[in-house]
C-alpha positions in Angstrom: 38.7 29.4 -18.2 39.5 25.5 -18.2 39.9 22.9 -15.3 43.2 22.2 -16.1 44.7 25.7 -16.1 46.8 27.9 -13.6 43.9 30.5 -13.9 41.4 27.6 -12.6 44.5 26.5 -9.6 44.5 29.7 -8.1 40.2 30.8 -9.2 38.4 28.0 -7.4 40.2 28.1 -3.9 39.8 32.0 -3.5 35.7 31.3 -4.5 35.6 28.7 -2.2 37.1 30.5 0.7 35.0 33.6 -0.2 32.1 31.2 -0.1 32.3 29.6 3.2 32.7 33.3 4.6 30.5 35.7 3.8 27.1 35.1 5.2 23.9 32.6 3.8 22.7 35.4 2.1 25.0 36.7 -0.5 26.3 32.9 -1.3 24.5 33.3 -4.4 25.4 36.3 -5.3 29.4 35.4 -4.8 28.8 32.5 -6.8 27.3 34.0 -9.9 30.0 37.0 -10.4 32.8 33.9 -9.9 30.7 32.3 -12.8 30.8 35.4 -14.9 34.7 35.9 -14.1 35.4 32.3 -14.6 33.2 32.7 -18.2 34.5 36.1 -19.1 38.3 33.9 -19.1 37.7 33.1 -22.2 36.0 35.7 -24.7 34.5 38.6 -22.4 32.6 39.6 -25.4 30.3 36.5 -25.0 28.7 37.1 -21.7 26.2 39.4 -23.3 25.0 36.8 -25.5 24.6 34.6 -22.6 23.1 37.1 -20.1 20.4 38.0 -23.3 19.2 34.2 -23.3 19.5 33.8 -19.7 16.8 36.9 -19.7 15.2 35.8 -22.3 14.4 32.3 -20.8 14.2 34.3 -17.3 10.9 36.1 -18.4 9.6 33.1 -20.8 9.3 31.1 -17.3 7.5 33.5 -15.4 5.1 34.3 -18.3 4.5 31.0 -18.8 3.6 30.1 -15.4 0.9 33.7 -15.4 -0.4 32.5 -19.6 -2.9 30.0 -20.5 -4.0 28.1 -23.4 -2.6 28.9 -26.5 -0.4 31.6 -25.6 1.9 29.3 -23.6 2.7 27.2 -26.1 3.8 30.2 -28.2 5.7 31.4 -25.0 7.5 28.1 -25.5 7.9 28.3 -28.6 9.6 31.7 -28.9 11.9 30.7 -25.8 13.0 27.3 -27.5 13.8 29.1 -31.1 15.6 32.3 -29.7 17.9 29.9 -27.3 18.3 27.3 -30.3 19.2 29.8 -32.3 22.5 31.1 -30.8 23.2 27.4 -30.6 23.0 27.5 -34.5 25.1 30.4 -35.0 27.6 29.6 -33.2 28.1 25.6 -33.6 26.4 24.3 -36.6 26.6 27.6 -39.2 29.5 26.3 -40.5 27.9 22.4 -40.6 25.1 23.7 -42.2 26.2 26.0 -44.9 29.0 23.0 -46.1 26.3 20.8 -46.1 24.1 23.1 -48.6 27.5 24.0 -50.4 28.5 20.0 -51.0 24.6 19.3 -52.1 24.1 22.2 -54.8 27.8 20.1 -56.1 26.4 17.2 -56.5 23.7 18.9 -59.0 26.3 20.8 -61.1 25.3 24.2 -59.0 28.5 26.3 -57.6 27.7 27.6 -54.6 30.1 29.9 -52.0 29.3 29.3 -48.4 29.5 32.6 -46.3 32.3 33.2 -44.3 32.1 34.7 -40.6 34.4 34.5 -38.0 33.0 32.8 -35.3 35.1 31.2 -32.1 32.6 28.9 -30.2 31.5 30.2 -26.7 32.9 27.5 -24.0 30.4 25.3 -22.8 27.5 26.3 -25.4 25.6 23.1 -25.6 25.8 23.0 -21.9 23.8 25.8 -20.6 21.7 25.8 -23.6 20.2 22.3 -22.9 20.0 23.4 -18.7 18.0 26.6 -19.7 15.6 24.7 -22.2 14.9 22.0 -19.3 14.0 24.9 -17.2 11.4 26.3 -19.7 10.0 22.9 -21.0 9.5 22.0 -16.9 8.1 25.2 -16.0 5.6 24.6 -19.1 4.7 21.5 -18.3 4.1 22.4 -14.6 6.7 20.2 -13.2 8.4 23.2 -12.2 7.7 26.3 -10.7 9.2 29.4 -12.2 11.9 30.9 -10.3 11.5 34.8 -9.8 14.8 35.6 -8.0 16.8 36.7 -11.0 20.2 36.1 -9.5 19.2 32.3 -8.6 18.3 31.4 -12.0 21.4 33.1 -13.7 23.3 31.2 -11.3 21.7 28.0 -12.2 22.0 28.5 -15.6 26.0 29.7 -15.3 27.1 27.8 -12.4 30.7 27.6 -13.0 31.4 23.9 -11.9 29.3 22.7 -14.6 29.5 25.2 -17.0 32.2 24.1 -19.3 31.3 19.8 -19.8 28.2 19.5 -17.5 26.6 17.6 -15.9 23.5 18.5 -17.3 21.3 19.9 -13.9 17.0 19.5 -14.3 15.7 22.5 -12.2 14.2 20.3 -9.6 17.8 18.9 -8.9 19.8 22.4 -8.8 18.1 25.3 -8.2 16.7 24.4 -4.5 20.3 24.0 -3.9 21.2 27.9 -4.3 18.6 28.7 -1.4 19.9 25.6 1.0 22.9 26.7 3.8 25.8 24.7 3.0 28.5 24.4 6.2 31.6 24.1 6.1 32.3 20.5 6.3 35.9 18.7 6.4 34.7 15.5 5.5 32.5 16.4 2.5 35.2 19.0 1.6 37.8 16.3 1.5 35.7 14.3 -0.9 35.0 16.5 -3.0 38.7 17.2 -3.6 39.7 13.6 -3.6 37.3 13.6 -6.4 38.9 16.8 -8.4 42.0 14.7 -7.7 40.7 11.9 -9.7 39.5 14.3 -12.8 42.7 16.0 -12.9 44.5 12.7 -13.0 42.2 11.3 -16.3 42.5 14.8 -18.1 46.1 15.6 -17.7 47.6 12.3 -16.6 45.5 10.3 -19.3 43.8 12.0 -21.6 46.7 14.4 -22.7 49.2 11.9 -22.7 47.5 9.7 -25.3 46.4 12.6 -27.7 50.1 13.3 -28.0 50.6 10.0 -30.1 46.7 9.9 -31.6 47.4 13.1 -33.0 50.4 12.4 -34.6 48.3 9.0 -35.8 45.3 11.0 -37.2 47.5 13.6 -38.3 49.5 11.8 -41.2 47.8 7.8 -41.2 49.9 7.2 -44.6 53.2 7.6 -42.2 52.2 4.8 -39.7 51.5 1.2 -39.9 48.3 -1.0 -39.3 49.2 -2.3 -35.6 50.1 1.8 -35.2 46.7 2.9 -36.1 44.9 0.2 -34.5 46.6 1.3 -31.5 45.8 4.8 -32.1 42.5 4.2 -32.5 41.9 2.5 -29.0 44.2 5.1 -27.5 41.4 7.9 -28.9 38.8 5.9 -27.4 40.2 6.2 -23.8 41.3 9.9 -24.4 37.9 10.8 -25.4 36.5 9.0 -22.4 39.0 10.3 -19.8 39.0 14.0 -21.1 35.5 14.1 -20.5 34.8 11.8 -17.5 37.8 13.9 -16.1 35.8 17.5 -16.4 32.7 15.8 -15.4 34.8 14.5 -12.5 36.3 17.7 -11.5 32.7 19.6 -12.2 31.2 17.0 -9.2 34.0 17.1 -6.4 34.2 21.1 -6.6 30.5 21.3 -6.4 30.7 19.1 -3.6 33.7 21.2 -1.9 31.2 24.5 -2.1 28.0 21.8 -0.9 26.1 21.2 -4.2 25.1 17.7 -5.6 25.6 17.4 -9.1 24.4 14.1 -11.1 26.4 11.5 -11.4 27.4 11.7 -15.3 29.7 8.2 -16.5 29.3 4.7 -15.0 32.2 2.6 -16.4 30.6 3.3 -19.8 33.2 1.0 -21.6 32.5 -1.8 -18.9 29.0 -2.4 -20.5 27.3 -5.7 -22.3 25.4 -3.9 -25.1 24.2 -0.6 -26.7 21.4 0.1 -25.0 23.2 -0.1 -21.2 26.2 1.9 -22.8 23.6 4.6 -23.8 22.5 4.7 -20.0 25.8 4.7 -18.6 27.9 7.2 -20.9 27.2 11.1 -20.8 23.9 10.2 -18.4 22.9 13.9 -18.2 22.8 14.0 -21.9 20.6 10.8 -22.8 17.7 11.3 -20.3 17.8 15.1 -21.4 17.1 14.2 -25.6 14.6 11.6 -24.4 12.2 13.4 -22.6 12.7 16.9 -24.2 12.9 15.6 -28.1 12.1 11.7 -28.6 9.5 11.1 -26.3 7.8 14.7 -27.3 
């Protein structure tokens, strides 16, 4: 299921209504079957490739927290390659196996990449990284490892975030899922002010300018060079306001249902070098491959 659908219009104000009245204790509950509904939208099949890494990851974090020495880092290990590993399959088989096939040309060897039909699982990337910052936290003891099953699924699936992020660190999220959230107009209204504001990027922006850079892109020989200049700053702000728009509409219907999600673009676009545009684009994403694979 996607943001900007009439499955998503008339899903997220039945969850939030649901939410707001059955009692504290089965808000977690409610919100993990409306993230298996809202993932099952799109292939059904997939959810048990989720649920497997979810339990996979699940037990790595309480084992790790119980082993010592040695064996933890083989805990972590084994966690790391098995959730890596659906990553692979799913959204780099094909990168990798033209790369080998498009090498062994270049020495005169003719090779035949395999072929497998594979549709990649919405928001793949996503919940991979959040479940590996679990298991590298709980490892490194800045996080304790959550034993209610149905808390850590939901952190790991929760629906807002699910399909473009933000990208939630434990210590941020998963306290969250135990706190009471009230019904509150005020927050409520802001958080839907801020959906508002997605929405109006995605389908007002976004999807208006991909309608002339993909007729650009899609023949370049047909158009002149002021067209594909034009084109080619048009794809910059459709990129930008396609996904500032879900990250948008991920934050205000968190904030409708009382959860605080990162903040995840700050006028990217509007910065004075590389560096400050690397801290101010996809902010989730740059913090999370700094401390989990270049300062490591």
């Amino acid at each position: 299921m996607l943001f900007n659908s009439l499955e998503f219009a008339l899903f997220f104000p039945i969850v939030a209504a649901l939410y707001f009245a059955v009692p504290h204790r089965h808000r977690t509950a409610l919100l993990l079957i409306a993230s298996c509904i809202f993932y099952v939208a799109f292939i059904p099949a997939y959810i048990a490739i989720l649920a497997v890494t979810i339990l996979i990851d699940y037990v790595a974090g309480i084992w790790l927290e119980r082993a010592a020495g040695r064996s933890r880092r083989l805990i972590l290990i084994g966690s790391i390659v098995s959730t890596c590993a659906v990553l692979f399959v799913f959204k780099y088989f094909y990168f990798f196996t033209d790369t080998v096939v498009g090498v062994a040309g270049i020495f005169g060897w003719q090779l035949t990449g395999p072929t497998i039909d594979i549709i990649l699982p919405v928001g793949l990337s996503f919940h991979t990284f959040q479940s590996l910052s679990y298991v590298i936290e709980v490892y490194y003891e800045r996080q304790k490892a959550e034993r209610n099953f149905i808390v850590y699924a939901t952190y790991v699936m929760f629906f807002p975030q699910l399909v473009a992020g933000p990208i939630e660190r434990p210590q941020n999220l998963l306290h969250q899922f135990y706190e009471h959230h009230a019904f509150d107009y005020a927050r409520i209204a802001s958080g839907l002010k801020r959906m508002s504001w997605g929405f109006f990027k995605k389908l007002v922006v976004a999807d208006r300018l991909a309608l002339y850079v993909n007729d650009v892109y899609g023949s370049p020989r047909d158009f002149n060079g002021l067209q594909l200049t034009l084109a080619t700053i048009f794809f910059a702000y459709q990129i930008y306001c396609d996904f500032s728009g879900y990250s948008d509409i991920a934050i205000g219907s968190a904030r409708v249902l009382g959860f605080r999600l990162m903040e995840n673009f700050r006028n990217p676009y509007h910065s004075k070098s590389i560096v400050e545009f690397w801290g101010r684009g996809h902010i989730s994403l740059s913090p999370w491959f700094r401390d989990y694979v270049y300062i490591p």
